[in-house]
C-alpha positions, 0 to 999 in steps of 0.5 A, a space after each residue: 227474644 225481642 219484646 212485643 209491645 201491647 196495641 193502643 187498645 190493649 194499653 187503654 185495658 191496661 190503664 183503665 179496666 181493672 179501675 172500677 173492680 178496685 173501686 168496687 173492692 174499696 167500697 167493699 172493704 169500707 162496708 166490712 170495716 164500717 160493720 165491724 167498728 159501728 154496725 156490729 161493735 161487740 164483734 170485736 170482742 172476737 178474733 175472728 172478726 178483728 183478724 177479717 178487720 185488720 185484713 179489711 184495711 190491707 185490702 182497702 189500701 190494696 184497692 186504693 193502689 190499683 185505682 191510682 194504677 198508671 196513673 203513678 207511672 212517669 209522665 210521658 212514658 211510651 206504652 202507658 196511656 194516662 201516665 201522670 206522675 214520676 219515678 217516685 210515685 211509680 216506687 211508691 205505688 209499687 210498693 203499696 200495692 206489691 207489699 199488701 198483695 203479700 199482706 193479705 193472703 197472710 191474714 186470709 191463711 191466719 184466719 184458717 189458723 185461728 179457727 183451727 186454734 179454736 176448735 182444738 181449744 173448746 173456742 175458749 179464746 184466752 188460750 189462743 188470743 196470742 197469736 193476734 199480735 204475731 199475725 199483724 206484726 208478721 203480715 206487715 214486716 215480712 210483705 214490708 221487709 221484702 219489698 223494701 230491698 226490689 224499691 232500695 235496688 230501684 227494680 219497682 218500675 212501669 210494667 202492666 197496670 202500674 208499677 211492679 218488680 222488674 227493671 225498666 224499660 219492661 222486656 230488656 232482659 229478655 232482648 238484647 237490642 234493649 239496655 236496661 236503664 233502671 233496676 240493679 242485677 237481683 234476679 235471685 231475690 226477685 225469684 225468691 218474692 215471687 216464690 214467696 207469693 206462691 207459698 202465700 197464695 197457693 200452700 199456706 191456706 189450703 195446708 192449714 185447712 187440710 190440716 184442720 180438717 184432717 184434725 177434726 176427723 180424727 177426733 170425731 172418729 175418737 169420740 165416736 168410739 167411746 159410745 155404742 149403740 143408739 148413742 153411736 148411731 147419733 154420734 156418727 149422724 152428728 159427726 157426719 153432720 159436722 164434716 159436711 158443715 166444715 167442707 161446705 165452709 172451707 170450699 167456699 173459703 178457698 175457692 173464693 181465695 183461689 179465684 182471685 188470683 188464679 188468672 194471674 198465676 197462669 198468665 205468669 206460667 204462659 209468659 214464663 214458657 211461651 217467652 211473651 206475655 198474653 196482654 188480654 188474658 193479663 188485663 182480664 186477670 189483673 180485673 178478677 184480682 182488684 176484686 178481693 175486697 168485694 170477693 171477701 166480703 161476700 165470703 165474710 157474711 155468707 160464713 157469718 149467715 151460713 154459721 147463724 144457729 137455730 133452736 132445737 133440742 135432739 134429746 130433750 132435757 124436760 123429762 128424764 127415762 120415766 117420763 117424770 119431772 127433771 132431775 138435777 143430775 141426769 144419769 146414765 141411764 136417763 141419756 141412753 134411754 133417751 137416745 133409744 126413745 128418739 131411735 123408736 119414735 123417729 127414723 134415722 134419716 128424719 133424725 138427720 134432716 132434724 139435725 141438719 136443719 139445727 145444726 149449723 156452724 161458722 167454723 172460722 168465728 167460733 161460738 162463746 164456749 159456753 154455748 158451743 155444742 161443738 166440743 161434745 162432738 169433737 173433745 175426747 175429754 167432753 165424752 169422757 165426762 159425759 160417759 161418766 156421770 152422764 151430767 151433760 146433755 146428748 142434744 144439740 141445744 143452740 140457744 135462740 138468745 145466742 142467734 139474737 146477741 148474734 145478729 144483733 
């Protein structure tokens, strides 16, 4: 089947459209490293943030590379409006921008993975900080190591909005008439790149996060068996309070990831079907995908505000069953009493509402440990103590001193 070449405005698309959205992703992706290391430095005493820094970075080169797009391309090459520099540069550009769209989905996924690692741990950070080193070396040395063979093989050639995988001139696989005169035969490999990019983009993220959130279920409904009555009735509110918190963050999470790449990977069935490439749809896919930077970035401080917690205690620790003065140790029977209190004097679904507008939760950041309600709610271990000797709280109490060391 020959190869149809794009018309002169579509060559125009592809030199110049998609420069301004990786201009806007630059930008972006300088706010949030500018954040992290001046703005708000204690966040890098978390590894939520360092991973979302290290993943910043990717993308900051990542956008660098589209900007410099055709530009890289050999001088004189036909089908490529603008072109300025040589095969070398072409190669380098190619490799820039083909190992960090592999690099980023790496660190995207390594977020869910941190996150599951904290709520699985109490977000006690010391027993999971070890997967920091594993995450930078493999998002590197795997996108790294994979590319290397396409540049060494000279299979990183003109195609599209710059230079990527493929032999040159574009198409001569497919038509006979054309001879290829550059790239060696590594069909194979190629396949497994690209394959290797799905499983980056569409399985490792969403399969991790359903894993977690099928995790956090579990031990909800683990916990939720240990208590009866009024105790049960709060528990279930504040279990169902807790999966709507997480689905709400990790559809915004993954939805955004999705949206930046899903244009590109129809394009890819079209081509692979139809036998010829849709040069605008491309163009209009390869616009949405430069905007990563910006597209995380948006997602990293709606999580950061939807996860700011509000002060407000469900079951008060001020007064004991009796009403009198508190007690150091508060028994068993203070807590029941207590939760049977706030089912006379208030109902269920204004007690919801109450715990819905307290509780509120960043499930990728984590809260220091000693001020994380969470593990009540989901570590057996936690119920287990507290049906024991009843020395902790029943009570969402998210302290007003954390929000403001928070925003700080």
């Amino acid at each position: 089947m020959s190869w149809e070449p794009p018309t002169i405005s579509q060559q125009r698309g592809f030199s110049y459209a998609q420069k301004p959205f990786a201009a806007i992703s630059f930008l972006s992706s300088c706010y949030v490293i500018f954040h992290i290391l001046s703005r708000h430095p204690e966040k890098q005493k978390r590894l939520y943030h360092r991973l979302v820094l290290g993943m910043h970075i990717a993308l900051l080169f990542l956008s660098f590379s589209q900007v410099w797009g055709t530009w890289a391309v050999p001088a004189g090459l036909p089908y490529y409006v603008g072109a300025a520099g040589n095969f070398s540069t072409c190669a380098a550009q190619g490799f820039i921008g083909s190992m960090l769209a592999m690099t980023v989905p790496i660190y995207y996924g390594s977020l869910v993975l941190q996150a599951y690692l904290g709520i699985k741990n109490n977000f006690q950070e010391e027993n999971y900080r070890w997967i920091e080193y594993p995450v930078h070396c493999v998002a590197y040395s795997y996108a790294c190591a994979l590319i290397s063979v396409i540049v060494a093989t000279d299979n990183m050639n003109p195609g599209g909005t710059g230079c990527f995988y493929g032999k040159s001139p574009r198409g001569c696989e497919s038509d006979p008439d054309v001879p290829c005169e550059r790239g060696e035969d590594i069909g194979f490999y190629i396949y497994v790149v690209m394959f290797s990019q799905l499983f980056l983009y569409l399985l490792f993220p969403p399969s991790v996060i359903l894993f977690m959130y099928w995790w956090i279920k579990r031990r909800g409904e683990e916990s939720a068996k240990r208590f009866q009555g009024g105790m049960s009735n709060l528990r279930n509110i504040l279990q169902k309070q807790i999966m709507q918190s997480i689905f709400r963050q990790i559809s915004i999470y993954l939805c955004s990831f999705w949206f930046t790449w899903v244009f590109l990977v129809i394009h890819m069935v079209y081509k692979i079907l139809s036998g010829n490439p849709a040069y605008n749809w491309n163009i209009f896919a390869n616009c949405i995908f430069a905007l990563q930077g910006f597209v995380y970035m948006l997602v990293y401080f709606a999580l950061d505000r939807m996860g700011r917690p509000n002060a407000e205690h469900i079951v008060q620790q001020s007064t004991t069953a009796n009403g009198s003065a508190p007690r150091r140790h508060r028994t068993v029977d203070d807590i029941r009493a207590s939760v049977l209190r706030i089912s006379e004097n208030v109902s269920l679904g204004s007690a919801s509402k109450r715990i819905s507008q307290s509780f509120d939760f960043n499930v990728f950041d984590g809260t220091p440990d000693e001020n994380s309600p969470w593990a009540m709610f989901i570590d057996p271990d936690s119920d287990e103590e507290e049906s024991v000797d009843g020395s902790n709280e029943v009570s969402i109490d998210v302290h007003k001193q954390y929000d403001g060391q928070h925003d700080k």
